[in-house]
C-alpha positions in Angstrom: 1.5 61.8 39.5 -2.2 60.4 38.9 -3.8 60.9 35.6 -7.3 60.2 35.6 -8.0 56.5 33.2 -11.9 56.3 34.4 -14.4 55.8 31.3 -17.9 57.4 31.4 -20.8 54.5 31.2 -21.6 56.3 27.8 -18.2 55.4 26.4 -18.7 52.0 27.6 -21.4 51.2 25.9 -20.3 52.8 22.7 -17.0 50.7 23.4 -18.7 47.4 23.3 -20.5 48.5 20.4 -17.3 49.1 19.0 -16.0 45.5 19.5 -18.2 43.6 17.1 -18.4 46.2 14.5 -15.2 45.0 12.9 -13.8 41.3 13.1 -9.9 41.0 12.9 -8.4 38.1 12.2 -4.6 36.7 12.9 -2.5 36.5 10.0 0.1 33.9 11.4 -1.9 31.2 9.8 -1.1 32.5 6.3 2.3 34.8 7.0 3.7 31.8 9.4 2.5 28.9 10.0 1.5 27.5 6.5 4.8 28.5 4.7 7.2 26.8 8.0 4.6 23.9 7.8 4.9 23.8 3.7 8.5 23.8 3.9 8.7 20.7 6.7 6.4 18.6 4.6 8.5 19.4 1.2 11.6 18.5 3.4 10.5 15.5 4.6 9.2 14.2 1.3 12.5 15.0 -0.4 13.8 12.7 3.1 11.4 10.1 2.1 11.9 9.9 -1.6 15.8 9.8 -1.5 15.5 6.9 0.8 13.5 5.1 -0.8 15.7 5.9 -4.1 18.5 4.5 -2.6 17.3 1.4 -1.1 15.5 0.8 -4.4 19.3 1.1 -5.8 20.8 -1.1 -3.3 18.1 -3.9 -3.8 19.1 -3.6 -7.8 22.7 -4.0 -7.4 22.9 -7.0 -4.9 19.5 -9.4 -5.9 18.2 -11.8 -3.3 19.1 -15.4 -4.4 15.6 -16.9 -3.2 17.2 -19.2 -1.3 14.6 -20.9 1.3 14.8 -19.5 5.5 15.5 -23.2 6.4 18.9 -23.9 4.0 21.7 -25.3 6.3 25.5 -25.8 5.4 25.1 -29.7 5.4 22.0 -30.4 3.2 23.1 -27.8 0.4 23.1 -30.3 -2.3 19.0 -30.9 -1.5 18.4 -27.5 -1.6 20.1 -26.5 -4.9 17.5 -29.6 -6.5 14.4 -27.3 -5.1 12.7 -25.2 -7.9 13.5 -21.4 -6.8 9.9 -20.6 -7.4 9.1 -23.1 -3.8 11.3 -20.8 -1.5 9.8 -18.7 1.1 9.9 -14.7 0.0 11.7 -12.5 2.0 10.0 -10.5 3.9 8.8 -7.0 2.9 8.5 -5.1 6.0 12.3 -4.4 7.1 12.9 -2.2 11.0 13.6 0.6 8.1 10.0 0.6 6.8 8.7 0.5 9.9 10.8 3.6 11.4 9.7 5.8 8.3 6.1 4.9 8.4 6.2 6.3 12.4 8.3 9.2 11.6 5.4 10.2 8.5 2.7 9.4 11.0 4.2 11.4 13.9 4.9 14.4 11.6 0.9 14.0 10.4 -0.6 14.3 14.3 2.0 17.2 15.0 0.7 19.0 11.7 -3.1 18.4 12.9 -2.6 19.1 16.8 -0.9 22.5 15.3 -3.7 23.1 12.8 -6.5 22.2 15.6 -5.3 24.1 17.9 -4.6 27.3 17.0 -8.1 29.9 16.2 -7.0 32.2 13.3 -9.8 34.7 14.7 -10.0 36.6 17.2 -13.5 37.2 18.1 -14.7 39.5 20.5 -15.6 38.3 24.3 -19.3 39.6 25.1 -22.1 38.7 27.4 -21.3 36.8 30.9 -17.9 36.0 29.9 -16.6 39.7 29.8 -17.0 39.2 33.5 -14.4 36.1 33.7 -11.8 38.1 31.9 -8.7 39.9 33.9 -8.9 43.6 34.6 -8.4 45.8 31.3 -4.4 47.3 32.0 -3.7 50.9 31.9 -3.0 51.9 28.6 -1.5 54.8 26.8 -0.5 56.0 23.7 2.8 58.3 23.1 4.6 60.3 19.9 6.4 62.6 20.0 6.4 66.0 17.5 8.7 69.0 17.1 8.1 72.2 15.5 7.4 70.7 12.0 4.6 69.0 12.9 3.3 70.3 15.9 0.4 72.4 14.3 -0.5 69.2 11.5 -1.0 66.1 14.3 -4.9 66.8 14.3 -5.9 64.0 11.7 -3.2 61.5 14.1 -4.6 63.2 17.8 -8.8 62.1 16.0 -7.3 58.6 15.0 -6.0 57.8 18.6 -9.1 59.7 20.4 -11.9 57.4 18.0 -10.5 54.0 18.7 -13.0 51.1 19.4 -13.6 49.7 22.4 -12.7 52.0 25.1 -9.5 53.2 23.3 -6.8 54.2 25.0 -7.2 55.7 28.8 -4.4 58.6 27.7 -2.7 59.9 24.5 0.6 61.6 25.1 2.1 64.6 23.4 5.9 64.6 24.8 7.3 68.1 22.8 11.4 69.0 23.8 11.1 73.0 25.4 13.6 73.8 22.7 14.4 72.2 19.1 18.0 72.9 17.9 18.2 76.5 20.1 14.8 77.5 19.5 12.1 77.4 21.4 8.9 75.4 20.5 5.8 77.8 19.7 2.6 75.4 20.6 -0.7 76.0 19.3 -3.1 77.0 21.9 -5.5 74.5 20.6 -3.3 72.3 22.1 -2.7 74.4 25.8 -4.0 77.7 26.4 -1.6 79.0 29.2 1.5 76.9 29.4 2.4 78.1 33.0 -1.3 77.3 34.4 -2.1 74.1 32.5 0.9 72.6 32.8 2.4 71.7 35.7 6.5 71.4 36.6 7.6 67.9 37.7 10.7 65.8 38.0 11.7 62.5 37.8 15.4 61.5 39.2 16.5 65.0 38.2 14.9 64.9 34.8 12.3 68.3 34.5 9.2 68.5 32.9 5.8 69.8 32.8 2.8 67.8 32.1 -0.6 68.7 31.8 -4.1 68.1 29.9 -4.7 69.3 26.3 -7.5 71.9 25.4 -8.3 69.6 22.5 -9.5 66.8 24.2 -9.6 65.0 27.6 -7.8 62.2 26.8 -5.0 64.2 25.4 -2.0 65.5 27.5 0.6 67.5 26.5 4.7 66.7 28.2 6.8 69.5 27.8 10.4 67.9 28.2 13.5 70.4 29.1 15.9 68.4 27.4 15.7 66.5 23.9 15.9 63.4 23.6 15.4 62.9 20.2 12.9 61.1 18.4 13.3 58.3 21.8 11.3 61.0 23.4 8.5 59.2 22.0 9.0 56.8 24.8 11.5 58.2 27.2 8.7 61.4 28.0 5.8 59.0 28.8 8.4 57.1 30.9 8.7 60.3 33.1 4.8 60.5 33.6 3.8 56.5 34.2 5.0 54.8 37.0 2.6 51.3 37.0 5.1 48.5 36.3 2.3 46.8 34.0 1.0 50.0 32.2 0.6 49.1 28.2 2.6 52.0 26.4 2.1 51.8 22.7 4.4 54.7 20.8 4.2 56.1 17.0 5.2 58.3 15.0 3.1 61.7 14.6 2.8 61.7 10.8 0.6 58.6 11.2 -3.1 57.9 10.7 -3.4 55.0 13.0 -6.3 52.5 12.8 -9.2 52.1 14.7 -8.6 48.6 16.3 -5.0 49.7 17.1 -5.9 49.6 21.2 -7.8 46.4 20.9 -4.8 44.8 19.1 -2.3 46.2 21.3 -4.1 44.8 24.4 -5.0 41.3 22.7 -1.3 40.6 21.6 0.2 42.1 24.8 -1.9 39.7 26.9 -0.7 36.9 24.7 2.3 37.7 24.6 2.9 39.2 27.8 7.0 39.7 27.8 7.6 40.7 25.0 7.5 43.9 22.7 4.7 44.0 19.9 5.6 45.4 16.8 4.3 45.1 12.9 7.4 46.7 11.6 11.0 45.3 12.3 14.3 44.1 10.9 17.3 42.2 11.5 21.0 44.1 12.6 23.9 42.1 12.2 27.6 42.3 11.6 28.7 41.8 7.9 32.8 42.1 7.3 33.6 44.9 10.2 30.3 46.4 8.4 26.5 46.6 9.9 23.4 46.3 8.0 19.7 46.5 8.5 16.5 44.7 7.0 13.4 46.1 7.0 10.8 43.5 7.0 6.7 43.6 7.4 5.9 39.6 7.4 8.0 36.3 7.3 9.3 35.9 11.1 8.1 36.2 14.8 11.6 38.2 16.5 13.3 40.2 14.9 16.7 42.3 16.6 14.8 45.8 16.2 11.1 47.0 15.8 10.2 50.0 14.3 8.4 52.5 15.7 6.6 53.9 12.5 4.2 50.7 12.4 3.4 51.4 16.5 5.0 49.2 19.2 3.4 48.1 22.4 5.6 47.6 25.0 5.1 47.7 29.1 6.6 49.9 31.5 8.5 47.5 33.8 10.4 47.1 30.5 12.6 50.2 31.0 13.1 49.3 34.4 11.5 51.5 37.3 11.9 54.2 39.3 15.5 55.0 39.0 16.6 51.8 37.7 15.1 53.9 34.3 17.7 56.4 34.2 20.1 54.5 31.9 18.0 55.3 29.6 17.8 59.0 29.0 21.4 58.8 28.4 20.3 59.1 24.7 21.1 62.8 25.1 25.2 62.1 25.6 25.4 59.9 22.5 26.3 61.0 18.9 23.5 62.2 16.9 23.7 58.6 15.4 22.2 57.4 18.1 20.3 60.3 18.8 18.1 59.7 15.3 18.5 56.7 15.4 15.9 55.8 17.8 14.5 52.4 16.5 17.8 50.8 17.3 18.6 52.3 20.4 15.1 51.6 21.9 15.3 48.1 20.9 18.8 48.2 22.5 17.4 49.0 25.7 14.9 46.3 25.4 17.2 43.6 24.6 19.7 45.0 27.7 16.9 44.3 30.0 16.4 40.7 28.0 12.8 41.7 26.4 12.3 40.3 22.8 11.0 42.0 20.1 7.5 40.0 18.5 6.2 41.0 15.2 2.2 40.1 14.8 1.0 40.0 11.5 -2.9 41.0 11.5 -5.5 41.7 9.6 -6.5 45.3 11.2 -3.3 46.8 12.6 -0.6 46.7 9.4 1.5 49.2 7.6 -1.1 49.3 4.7 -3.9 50.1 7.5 -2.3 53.4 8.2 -2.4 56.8 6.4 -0.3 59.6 6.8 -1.5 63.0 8.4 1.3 65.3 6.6 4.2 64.1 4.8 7.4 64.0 6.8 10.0 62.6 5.4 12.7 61.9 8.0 15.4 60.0 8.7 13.8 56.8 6.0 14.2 59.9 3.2 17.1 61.4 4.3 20.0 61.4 1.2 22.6 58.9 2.2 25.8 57.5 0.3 24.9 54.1 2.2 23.0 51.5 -0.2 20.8 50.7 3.2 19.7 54.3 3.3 20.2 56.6 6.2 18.7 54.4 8.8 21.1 51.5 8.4 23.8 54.3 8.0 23.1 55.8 12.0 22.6 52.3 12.8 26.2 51.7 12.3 27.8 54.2 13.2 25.7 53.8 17.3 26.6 49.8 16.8 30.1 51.1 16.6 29.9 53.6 19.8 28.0 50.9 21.5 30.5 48.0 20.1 30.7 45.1 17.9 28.8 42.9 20.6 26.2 45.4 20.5 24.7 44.6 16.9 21.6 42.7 18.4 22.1 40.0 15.6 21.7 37.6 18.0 18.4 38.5 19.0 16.5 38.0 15.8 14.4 34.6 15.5 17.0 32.6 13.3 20.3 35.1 14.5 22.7 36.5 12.2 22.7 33.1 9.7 19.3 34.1 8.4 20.6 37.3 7.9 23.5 36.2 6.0 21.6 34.2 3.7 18.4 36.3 2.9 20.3 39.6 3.1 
C-alpha cells in the first residue's frame, strides 16, 4: 500500500527555515566521553604514582655502592683506594623509565586524536552542500492510544505535525477494533466515516484498516482487529510500511514531543545506521533466580532495553520483512506480562534479530524536552509489591516464559557485571 510522503515547495522552504532556527548540540562530550576519559587518566596516574612509589622503595632498601663501571675482580685492592666521590654515577634513565614515559605519551595523542576529532555540534547542512547529502529516508512516526486517551492526543498529534525541517512524511494512529470486549468509539475529528475512509487490508493474515485522518494530512489512522498491546505502537505501523530502510520512530501518546525530534532521529539514525536510537533505556539481568531492571537517562551508549516513553527510532528491516515479521505479532499468545510489558519484549525482538539498542544523549531530544498531553499513569504507576515497580515486575515474569537465557543482560554495553555492581 502507497501512502503519499511528497512535501509541498511551501513546506520546504519553511523546513529549511526550520533547520537553523535552533542549534542542538551532542551531549556525549559531557555525558560520555569526559567522565571514561577522566577515569583513564585518574587510573593511569594512580599506575604511574604507585610505580614510582615502589621503585623509590626499592632504591631505599638496597643503596648503590658507587662502585666505578670499570672495577674488575683482579685490581679490587686499587679500586677500594679510589675516593667514592671519583666513580662514574649510574645511570638515570633505566628500559623502565623509558617504557612509562611512551605509555604517558601514547595515552596523551590518543586523548587529543579523540578530543580533535569528534564535533560536539551538530550544525545544520545548507547551501550547495545540501545537494551532496544522501536522499532524506522515509520516515514515520507511530503510538498507539486506546479508549483513554483517544479523544486527549490533540496537544501530542500538533507536536509531531509542527516539527522542523520537513517533519515526518506520516504520523500513525494504530487503535485495537476492540479494548478488553469493547469496542473503540473514535472521534470523528479523527475519521468521519470509518467504513469510507478507511480501507480493509491484510498482511500475512493479520486484518486491518488504514486510512487518512480528518485532522490533518499527515495523520493516518490503523484500525488493528486484534490487540497487541501497547507493542501495537510498532507492530500496526509494521503492517502499513513495507520499505526495508523506512525510519520508524514510536512514542507514547501522552507525550508532548519536541520540535527537533525528526531532525534528531534522522541525524543519529544516519550515524548510527544499525542500531536502535533511544534516550531512555536500562539494563535486565539475572540476579539470584531473580530479574531486575534499571532505568537510566545518561551514563552509557547500549543498554539491554530502550524505552519507548522517551521515543525510539528504529528501521523497518529490523523486524524482518514480509513474512519473515510475523514472529512478531505473537505478542497476542503471551501472558499479559509480556503483553504490557512492551519495552522488553520489543527490545527482545531487536536483540533476536542481533540489532543493538544506542542511547544518544542530546541537547534537544531528552526526557526533560518533553511535556505531557494528559496524565496517564500506566504500567510506571501501577501499585506493585516489587521494590522495582511494576515494570521490572512484568519484566520478570516474560524473562521467565521466555527463559533464563532470555534476560538480554548480555546485551547492555558493560553486560550483566556493570549491573551487578551499580545495581
Amino acid at each position: 500500500m502507497a501512502l503519499r510522503s511528497a512535501s509541498s515547495a511551501n513546506s520546504t522552504s519553511s523546513s529549511r527555515r526550520g533547520l537553523h532556527s535552533h542549534v542542538c548540540r551532542d551531549l556525549y562530550t559531557e555525558r560520555i566521553l569526559w567522565p571514561r576519559m577522566a577515569l583513564f587518566a585518574l587510573l593511569v596516574g594512580i599506575a604511574v604514582l604507585t610505580v614510582l612509589c615502589v621503585r623509590r622503595c626499592r632504591r631505599h632498601r638496597h643503596p648503590r655502592t658507587g662502585q666505578s663501571s670499570d672495577v674488575r675482580k683482579g685490581d679490587s685492592s686499587v679500586n677500594s683506594s679510589l675516593p667514592q666521590h671519583e666513580t662514574a654515577p649510574p645511570s638515570t634513565h633505566t628500559p623502565m623509565d623509558k617504557w612509562m614515559a611512551c605509555a604517558i605519551g601514547a595515552g596523551i595523542v590518543w586523548t587529543c586524536l579523540i578530543l580533535l576529532g569528534f564535533q560536539s555540534y551538530d550544525y545544520a547542512v545548507s547551501g550547495n552542500s545540501m545537494l551532496l547529502a544522501p536522499a532524506r529516508p522515509r520516515v514515520v512516526f507511530s503510538f498507539t492510544t486506546i479508549s483513554e486517551g483517544v479523544t486527549k492526543i490533540q496537544p501530542t498529534l500538533d507536536a509531531l505535525i509542527n516539527q522542523d525541517g520537513e517533519g515526518f512524511d506520516t504520523i500513525y494512529i494504530v487503535v485495537p477494533r476492540v479494548y478488553r470486549k469493547t469496542p473503540i468509539e473514535i472521534p470523528s475529528w479523527l475519521v468521519r466515516d470509518m467504513e469510507k475512509d478507511l480501507k480493509r487490508s491484510d498482511f500475512h493474515g493479520a486484518t486491518f484498516a488504514v486510512g487518512v485522518s480528518a485532522y490533518h494530512e499527515k495523520v493516518y489512522l490503523i484500525v488493528i482487529d486484534t490487540d497487541f498491546g501497547p507493542a501495537s505502537k510498532v507492530l500496526g505501523t509494521l503492517l502499513v510500511e513495507q520499505d526495508p530502510e523506512t525510519i520508524i520512530v514510536y512514542g507514547d501518546d501522552d507525550r508532548v514531543y519536541p520540535s527537533q525530534l525528526c531532525d534528531r532521529a534522522l541525524h543519529y539514525t544516519a550515524k548510527y545506521p544499525n542500531e536502535a536510537i533511544a534516550v531512555l533505556g536500562g539494563w535486565i539481568a539475572a540476579e539470584d533466580s531473580m530479574y531486575c531492571g534499571r532505568s537510566l537517562e545518561v551514563g552509557v551508549n547500549r543498554v539491554s532495553f530502550v524505552g519507548g516513553a522517551g521515543g525510539v527510532a528504529v528501521k523497518r528491516r529490523f523486524f524482518g520483512i514480509g513474512e519473515a515479521t510475523m514472529p512478531a505479532f505473537e505478542i497476542a499468545n503471551f501472558s499479559k506480562a509480556c503483553f504490557l510489558g512492551d519495552d522488553y519484549y520489543l527490545s527482545h525482538l531487536l536483540s533476536n534479530n542481533g540489532v543493538s539498542r544506542r542511547l544518544v544523549f542530546d541537547s534537544c531530544w531528552n526526557l526533560d524536552s518533553m511535556g505531557t498531553s494528559y496524565p496517564h499513569g500506566g504500567l510506571s504507576w501501577a501499585k506493585s509489591a516489587h521494590p522495582g515497580g511494576a515494570n521490572v515486575e512484568h519484566y520478570q515474569q516474560c524473562i521467565r516464559e521466555f527463559g533464563v537465557d532470555q534476560d538480554l543482560s548480555r546485551d547492555g554495553e558493560f553486560g550483566a557485571l556493570f549491573m551487578y555492581v551499580f545495581r
